[in-house]
C-alpha positions as CSV (number, residue, x, y, z in Angstrom):
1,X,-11.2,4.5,-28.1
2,X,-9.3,1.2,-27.7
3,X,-6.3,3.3,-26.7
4,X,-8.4,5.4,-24.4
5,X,-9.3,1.9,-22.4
6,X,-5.9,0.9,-22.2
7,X,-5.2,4.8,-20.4
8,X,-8.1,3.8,-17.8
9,X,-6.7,-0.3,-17.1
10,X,-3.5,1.7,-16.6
11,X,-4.8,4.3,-14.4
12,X,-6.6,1.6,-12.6
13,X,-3.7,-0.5,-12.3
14,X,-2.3,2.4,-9.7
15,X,-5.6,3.2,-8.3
16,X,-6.6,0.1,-7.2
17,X,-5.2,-3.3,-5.2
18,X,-3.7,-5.9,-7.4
19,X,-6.2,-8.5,-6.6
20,X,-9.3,-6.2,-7.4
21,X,-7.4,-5.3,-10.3
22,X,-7.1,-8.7,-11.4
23,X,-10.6,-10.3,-10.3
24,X,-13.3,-7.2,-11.6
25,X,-11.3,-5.0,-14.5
26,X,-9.5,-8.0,-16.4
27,X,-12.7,-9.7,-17.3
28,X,-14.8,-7.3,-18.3
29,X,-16.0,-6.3,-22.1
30,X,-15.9,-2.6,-22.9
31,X,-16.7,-0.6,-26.0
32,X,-17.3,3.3,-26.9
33,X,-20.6,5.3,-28.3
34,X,-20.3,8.5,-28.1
35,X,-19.9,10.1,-25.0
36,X,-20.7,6.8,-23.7
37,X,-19.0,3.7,-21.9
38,X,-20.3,0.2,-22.1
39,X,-19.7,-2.3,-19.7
40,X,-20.2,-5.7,-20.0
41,X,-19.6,-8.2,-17.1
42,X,-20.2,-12.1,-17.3
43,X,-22.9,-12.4,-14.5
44,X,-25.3,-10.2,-11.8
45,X,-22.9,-11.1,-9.1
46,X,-19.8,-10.1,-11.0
47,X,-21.5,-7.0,-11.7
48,X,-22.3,-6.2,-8.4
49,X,-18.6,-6.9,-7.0
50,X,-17.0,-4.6,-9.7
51,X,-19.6,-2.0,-8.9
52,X,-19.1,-2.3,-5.1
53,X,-15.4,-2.2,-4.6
54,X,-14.2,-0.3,-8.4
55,X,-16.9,1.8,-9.2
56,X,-15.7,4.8,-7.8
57,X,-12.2,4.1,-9.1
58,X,-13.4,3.4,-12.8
59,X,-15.7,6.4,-12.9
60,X,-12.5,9.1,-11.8
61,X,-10.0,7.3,-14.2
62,X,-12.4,7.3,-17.0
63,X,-12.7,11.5,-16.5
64,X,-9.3,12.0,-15.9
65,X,-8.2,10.2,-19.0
66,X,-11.0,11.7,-21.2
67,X,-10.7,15.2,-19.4
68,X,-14.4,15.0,-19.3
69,X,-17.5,13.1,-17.8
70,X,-19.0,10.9,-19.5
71,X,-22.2,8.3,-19.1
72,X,-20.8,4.4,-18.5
73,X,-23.6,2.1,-18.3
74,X,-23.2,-1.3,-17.4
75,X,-24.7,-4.5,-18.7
76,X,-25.1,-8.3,-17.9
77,X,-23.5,-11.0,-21.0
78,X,-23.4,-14.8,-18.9
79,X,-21.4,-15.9,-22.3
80,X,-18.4,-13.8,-20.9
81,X,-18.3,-16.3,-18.4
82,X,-18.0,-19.0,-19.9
83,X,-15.3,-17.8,-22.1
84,X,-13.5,-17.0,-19.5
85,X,-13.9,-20.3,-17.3
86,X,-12.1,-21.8,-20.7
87,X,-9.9,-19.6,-20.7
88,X,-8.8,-19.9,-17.1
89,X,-8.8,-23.4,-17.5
90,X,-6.4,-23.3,-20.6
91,X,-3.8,-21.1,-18.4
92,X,-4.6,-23.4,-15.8
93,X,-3.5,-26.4,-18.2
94,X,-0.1,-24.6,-18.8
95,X,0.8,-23.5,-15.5
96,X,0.6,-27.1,-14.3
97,X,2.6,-28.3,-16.8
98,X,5.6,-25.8,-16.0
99,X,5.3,-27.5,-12.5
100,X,6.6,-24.3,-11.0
101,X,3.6,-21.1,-10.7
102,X,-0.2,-21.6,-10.3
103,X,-1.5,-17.9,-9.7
104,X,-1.0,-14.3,-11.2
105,X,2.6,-13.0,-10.2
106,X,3.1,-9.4,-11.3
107,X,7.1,-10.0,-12.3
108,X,7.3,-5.9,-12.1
109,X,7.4,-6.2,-8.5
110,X,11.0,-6.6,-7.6
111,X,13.5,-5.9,-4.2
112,X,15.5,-3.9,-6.7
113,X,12.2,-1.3,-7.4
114,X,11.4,-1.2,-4.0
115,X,12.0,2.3,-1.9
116,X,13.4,1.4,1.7
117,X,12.8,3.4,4.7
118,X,12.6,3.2,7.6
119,X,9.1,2.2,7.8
120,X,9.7,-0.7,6.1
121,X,13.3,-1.4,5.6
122,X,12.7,-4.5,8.6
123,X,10.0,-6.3,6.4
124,X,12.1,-5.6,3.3
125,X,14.6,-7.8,5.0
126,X,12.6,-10.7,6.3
127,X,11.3,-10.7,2.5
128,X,14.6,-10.8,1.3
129,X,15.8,-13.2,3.5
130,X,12.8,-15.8,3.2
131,X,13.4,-15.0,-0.7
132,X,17.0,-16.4,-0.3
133,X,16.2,-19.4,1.5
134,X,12.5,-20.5,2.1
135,X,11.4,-22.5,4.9
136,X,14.7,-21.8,6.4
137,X,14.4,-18.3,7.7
138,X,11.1,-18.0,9.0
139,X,7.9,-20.1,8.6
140,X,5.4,-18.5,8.3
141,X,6.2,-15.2,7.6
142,X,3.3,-13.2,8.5
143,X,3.4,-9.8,6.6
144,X,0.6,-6.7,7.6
145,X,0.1,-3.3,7.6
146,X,-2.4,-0.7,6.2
147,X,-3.9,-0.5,2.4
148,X,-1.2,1.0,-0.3
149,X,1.8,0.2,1.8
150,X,3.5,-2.4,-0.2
151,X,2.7,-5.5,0.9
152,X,2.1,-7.1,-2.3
153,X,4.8,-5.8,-4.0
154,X,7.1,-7.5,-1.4
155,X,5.4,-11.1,-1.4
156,X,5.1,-10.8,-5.2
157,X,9.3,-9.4,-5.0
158,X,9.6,-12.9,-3.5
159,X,7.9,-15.2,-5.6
160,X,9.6,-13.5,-8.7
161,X,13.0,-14.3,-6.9
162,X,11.6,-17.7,-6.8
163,X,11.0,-17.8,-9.9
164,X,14.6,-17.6,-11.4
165,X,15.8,-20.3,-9.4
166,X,13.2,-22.7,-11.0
167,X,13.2,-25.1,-8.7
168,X,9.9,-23.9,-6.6
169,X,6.6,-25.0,-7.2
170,X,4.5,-21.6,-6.3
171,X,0.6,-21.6,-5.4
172,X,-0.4,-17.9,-4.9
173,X,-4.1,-16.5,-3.8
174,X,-5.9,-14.4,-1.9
175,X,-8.3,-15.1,0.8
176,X,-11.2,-14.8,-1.5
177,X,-10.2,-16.7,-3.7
178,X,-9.1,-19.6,-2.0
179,X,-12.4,-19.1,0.3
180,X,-14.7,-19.9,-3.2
181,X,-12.7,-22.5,-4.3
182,X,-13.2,-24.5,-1.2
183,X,-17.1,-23.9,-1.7
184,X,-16.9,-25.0,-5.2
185,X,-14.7,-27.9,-4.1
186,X,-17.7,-29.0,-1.9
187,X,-20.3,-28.4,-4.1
188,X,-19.2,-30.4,-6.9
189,X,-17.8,-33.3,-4.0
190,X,-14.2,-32.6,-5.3
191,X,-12.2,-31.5,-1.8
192,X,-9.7,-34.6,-2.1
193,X,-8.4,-32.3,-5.4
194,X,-8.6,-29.3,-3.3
195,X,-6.3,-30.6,-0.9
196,X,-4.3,-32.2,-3.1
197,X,-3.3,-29.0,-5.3
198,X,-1.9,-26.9,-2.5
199,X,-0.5,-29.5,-0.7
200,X,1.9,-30.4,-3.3
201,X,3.5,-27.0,-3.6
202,X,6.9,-26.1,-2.2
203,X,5.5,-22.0,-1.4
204,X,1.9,-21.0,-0.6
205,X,1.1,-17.5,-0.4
206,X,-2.4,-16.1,0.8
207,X,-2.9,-12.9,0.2
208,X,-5.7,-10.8,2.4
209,X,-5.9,-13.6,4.5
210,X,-7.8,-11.5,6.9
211,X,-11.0,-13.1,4.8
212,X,-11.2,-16.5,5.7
213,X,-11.7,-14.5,9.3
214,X,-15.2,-15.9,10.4
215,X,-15.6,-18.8,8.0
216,X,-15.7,-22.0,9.9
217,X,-15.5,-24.5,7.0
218,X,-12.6,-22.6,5.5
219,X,-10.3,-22.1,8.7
220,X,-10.4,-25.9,9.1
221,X,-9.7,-26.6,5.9
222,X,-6.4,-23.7,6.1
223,X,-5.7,-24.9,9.2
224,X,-5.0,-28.3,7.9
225,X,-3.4,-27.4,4.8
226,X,-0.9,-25.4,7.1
227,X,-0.3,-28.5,9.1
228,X,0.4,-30.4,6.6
229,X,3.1,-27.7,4.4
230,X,4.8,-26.5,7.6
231,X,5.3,-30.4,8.6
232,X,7.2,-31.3,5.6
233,X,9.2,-27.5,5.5
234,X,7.2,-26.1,2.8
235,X,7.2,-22.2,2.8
236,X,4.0,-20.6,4.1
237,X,3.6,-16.6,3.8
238,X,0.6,-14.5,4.8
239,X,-0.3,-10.9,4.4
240,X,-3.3,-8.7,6.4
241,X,-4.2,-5.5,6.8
242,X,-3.8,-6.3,10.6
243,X,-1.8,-8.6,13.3
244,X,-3.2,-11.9,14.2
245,X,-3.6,-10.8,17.4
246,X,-6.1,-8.1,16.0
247,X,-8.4,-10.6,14.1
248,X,-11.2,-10.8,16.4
249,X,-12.7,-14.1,15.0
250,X,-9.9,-15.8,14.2
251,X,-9.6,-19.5,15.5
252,X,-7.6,-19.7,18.4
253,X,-5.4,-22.7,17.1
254,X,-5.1,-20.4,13.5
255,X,-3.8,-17.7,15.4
256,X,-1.0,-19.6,16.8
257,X,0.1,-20.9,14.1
258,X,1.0,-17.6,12.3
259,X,2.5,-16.6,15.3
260,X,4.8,-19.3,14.8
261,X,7.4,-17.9,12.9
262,X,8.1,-14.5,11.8
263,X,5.1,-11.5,12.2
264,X,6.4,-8.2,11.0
265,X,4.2,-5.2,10.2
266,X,5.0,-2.5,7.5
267,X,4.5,1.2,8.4
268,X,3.3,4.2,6.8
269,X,6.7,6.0,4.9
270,X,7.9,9.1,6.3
271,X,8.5,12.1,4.1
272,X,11.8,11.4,3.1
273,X,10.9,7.6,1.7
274,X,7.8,9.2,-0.4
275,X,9.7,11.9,-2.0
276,X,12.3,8.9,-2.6
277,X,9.5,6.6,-3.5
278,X,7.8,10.0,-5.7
279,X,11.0,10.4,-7.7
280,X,11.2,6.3,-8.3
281,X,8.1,6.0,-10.1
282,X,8.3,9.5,-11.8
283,X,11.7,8.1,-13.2
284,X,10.5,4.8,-14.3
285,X,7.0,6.3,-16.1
286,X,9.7,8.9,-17.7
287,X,8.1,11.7,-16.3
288,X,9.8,14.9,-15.3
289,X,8.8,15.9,-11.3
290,X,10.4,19.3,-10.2
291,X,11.4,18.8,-6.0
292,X,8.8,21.3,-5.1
293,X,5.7,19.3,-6.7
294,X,7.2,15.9,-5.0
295,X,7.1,17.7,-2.0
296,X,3.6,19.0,-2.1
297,X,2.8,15.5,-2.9
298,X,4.6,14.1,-0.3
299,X,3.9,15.8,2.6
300,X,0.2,16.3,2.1
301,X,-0.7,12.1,0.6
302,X,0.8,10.5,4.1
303,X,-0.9,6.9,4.5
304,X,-0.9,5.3,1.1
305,X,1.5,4.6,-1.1
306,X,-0.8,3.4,-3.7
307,X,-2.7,7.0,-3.7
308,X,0.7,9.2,-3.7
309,X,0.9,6.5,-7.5
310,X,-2.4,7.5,-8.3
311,X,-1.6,11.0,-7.7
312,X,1.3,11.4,-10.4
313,X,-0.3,9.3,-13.1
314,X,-3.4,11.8,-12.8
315,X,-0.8,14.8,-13.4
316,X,1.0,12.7,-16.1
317,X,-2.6,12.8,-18.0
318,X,-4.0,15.9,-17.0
319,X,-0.4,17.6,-18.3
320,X,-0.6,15.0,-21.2
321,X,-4.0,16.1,-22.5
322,X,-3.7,19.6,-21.6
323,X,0.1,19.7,-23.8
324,X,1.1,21.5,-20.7
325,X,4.2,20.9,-17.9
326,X,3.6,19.9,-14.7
327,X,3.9,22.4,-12.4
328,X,2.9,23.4,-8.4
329,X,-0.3,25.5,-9.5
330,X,-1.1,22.4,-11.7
331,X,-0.9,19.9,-9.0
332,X,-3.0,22.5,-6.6
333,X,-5.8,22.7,-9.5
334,X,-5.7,19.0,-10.3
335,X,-5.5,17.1,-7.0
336,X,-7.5,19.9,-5.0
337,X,-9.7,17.4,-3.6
338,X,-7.2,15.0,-2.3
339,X,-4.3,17.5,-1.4
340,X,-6.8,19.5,0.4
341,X,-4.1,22.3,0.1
342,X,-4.2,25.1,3.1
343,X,-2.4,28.4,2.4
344,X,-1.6,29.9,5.4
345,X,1.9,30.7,7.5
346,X,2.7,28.4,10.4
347,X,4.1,30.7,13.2
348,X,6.6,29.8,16.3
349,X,4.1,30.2,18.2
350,X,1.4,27.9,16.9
351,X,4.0,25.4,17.4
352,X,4.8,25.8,20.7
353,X,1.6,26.0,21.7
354,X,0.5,22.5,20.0
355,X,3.8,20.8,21.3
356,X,3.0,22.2,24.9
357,X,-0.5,20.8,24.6
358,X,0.4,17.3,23.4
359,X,3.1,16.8,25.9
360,X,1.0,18.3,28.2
361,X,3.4,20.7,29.6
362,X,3.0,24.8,30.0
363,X,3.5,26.6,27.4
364,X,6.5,29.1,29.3
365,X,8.5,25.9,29.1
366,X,9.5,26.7,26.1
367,X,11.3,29.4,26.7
368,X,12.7,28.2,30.0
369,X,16.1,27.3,30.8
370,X,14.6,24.1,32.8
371,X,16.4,21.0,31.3
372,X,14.6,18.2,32.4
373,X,13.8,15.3,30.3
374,X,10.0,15.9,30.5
375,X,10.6,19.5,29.4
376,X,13.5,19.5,27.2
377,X,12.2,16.4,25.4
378,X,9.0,18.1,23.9
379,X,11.1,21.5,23.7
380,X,13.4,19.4,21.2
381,X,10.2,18.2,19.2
382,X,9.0,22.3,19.2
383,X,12.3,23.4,17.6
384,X,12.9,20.3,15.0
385,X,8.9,21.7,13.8
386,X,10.4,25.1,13.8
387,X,12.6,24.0,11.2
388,X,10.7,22.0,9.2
389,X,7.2,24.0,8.8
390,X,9.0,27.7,8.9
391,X,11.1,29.6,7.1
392,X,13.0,30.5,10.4
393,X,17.3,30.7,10.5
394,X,18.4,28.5,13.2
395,X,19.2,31.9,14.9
396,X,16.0,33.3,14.7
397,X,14.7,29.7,15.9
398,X,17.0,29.9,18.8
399,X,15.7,33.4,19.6
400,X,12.2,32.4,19.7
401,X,13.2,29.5,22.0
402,X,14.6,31.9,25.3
403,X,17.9,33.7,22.9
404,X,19.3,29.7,22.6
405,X,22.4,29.4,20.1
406,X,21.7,28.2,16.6
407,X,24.1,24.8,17.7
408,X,21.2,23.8,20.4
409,X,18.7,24.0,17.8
410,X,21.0,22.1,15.6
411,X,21.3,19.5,18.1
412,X,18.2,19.1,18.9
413,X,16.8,18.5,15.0
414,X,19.7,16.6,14.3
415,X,18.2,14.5,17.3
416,X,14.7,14.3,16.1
417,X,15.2,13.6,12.8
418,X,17.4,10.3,14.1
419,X,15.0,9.2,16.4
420,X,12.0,9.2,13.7
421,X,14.4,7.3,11.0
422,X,15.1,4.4,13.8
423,X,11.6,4.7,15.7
424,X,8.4,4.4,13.1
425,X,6.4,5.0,16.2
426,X,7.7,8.3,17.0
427,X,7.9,9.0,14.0
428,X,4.1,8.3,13.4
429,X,3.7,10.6,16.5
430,X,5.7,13.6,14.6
431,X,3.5,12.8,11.7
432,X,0.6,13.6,14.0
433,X,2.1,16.9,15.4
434,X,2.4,18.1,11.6
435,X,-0.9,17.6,10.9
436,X,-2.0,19.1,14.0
437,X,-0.7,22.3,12.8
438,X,-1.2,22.5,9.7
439,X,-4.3,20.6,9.1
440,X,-4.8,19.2,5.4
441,X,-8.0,21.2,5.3
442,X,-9.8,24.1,2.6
């Protein structure tokens, strides 16, 4: 059964965001009767956290890795929490006395295991290049983008860089956390050591520092602390799910600030960079992916990176308890609810018709020999789609498009398919056209 756990924590490491990872399945006691799982957290308001924001995450990865369902009931033990407190305090002990990392880096995030596209390949670069020489570059550098994108594998890439050159002294948190040490700083009248411990590092990184949004006492206190770093050159990078600009209660004077230096916002992957990123973790887990299942996965998980991850390790189980291959009808039957997989043929027509409605032009456009830009633009898109979502020749494409030759159509995907590798916000909008029609729907 211990081996069993160790399949869930794994499945949960993919599953879920490093920091919930770290603060709600790490401390937790578990142990087997049965067809029963027993929970034990070190307090009522642990218990309600890990229930809130990994219940629904622990409850699928404990069927998938079982192949069954089975009751988990969840208790209360306060001595957990002391232990732990000791504990935390003994790492704490030997952390400071390395002088160099106070906080969890994950060292298998790396630049070298991280897929670039062109969603993300000008964040990959700022990362890189504050990596090589912090506080020089760009301070702060202000990292955001949606859940499952990366973003913590790229601040964590940095501080392992960091890390060999031994010469930085690394504080790394997340909003959270450096929100409840600041209460617990004031409650036990201890602020001046507060201060003291993250103004004495050479890097601070705040993870999710979308959660101090709102919280006077907390703002002031960050606000100072980035005062004081970015006065003496000491590297200062955030990450958010979203701009500073698009943090509503955000001081003013806060806001600024992180403007200062360098804000730059990762994007969802195109196909391409998920089938690349697909075949990158199938390779390091050692498990064998055929091209078509990659490219079920990838074109039906879109947004997260984090759930196309999820997605593979529950095939790597379901084949590895079921001594079977993975295999297209496998990945149909096993990820039916979050493939959502439609059979049904995509037509010429239902494309044109879509493309014409979008770019709100009529549909006998598309057949036209009318080449202006506000017709042969969106005529362009129609034929790249052709390609893509039927099983069309170029000729027959060209046929459906007014008896164009197959070296139009070839031009004009050769043309699309740059545009959305250079431009992630076109190539968000072709993302949209796709599932426009051919909805991820039963």
């Amino acid at each position: 059964m211990e081996k069993h756990w160790l399949q869930v924590m794994n499945h949960l490491k993919t599953s879920l965001d490093h920091t919930k990872y770290d603060a709600w399945i790490e401390p937790v006691r578990v142990s087997f009767e049965g067809r029963e799982l027993h929970i034990t957290a070190p307090g009522r308001f642990f218990l309600d956290g890990l229930k809130r924001d990994c219940g629904t995450a622990l409850r699928t990865a404990v069927d998938v890795v079982l192949g069954q369902s089975i009751t988990i009931h969840y208790a209360v033990d306060d001595s957990i929490q002391a232990h732990a407190a000791a504990e935390a305090k003994r790492v704490k002990t030997v952390v400071t006395n390395t002088g160099k990392v106070d906080g969890n880096i994950d060292s298998r995030f790396t630049f070298a295991n991280f897929v670039v596209g062109s969603s993300n390949e000008f964040v990959f670069a700022a990362c890189q290049a504050v990596a090589e020489k912090p506080s020089q570059n760009y301070n702060p550098l202000y990292v955001h983008g949606g859940v499952g994108l990366g973003k913590t594998h790229l601040i964590h890439a940095i501080a392992n860089t960091l890390i060999k050159a031994n010469q930085y002294a690394i504080a790394y948190r997340t909003g959270e956390r450096f929100t409840n040490e600041l209460i617990e700083a004031i409650r036990t009248r201890t602020t001046q050591d507060f201060r003291e411990r993250y103004r004495k590092v050479d890097v601070l990184i705040i993870d999710d520092v979308q959660f101090i949004e709102g919280k006077t006492s907390t703002q002031e206190e960050f606000f100072h602390t980035f005062n004081a770093l970015h006065e003496v050159q000491k590297q200062i990078i955030l990450v958010s799910d979203r701009s500073p600009h698009n943090m509503a209660h955000l001081e003013e004077r806060l806001r600024s600030r992180f403007n200062w230096g360098l804000v730059a916002d990762i994007q969802p992957p195109n196909l391409e960079t998920r089938l690349a990123i697909l075949h990158n973790k199938a390779e390091l887990a050692g498990i064998t992916l055929e091209s078509d299942v990659a490219y079920l996965l990838g074109s039906r998980i879109s947004n997260n990176v984090r759930e196309l991850e999820g997605a593979l390790t529950r095939l790597n189980a379901y084949a590895h308890l079921t001594h079977k291959e993975i295999s297209i009808d496998m990945a149909k039957h096993v990820l039916r609810e979050q493939l959502r997989v439609v059979e049904r043929i995509v037509d010429v027509d239902d494309i044109q018709k879509k493309v014409a409605d979008y770019y709100a032009i009529q549909l006998k456009e598309m057949k036209s020999p009318r080449r202006s830009r506000n017709v042969a633009f969106p005529r362009q898109v129609a034929m790249f789609l052709c390609k893509e979502l039927t099983r069309k020749s170029l000729p027959g494409i060209g046929e459906a498009f007014g008896g164009r030759d197959h070296t139009t159509i070839l031009y004009a995907c050769r043309k699309i398919d740059n545009m959305r590798k250079s431009d992630a916000e076109f190539n968000d909008e072709i993302e949209r056209l796709m599932k426009a029609i051919q909805p991820d729907s039963i």
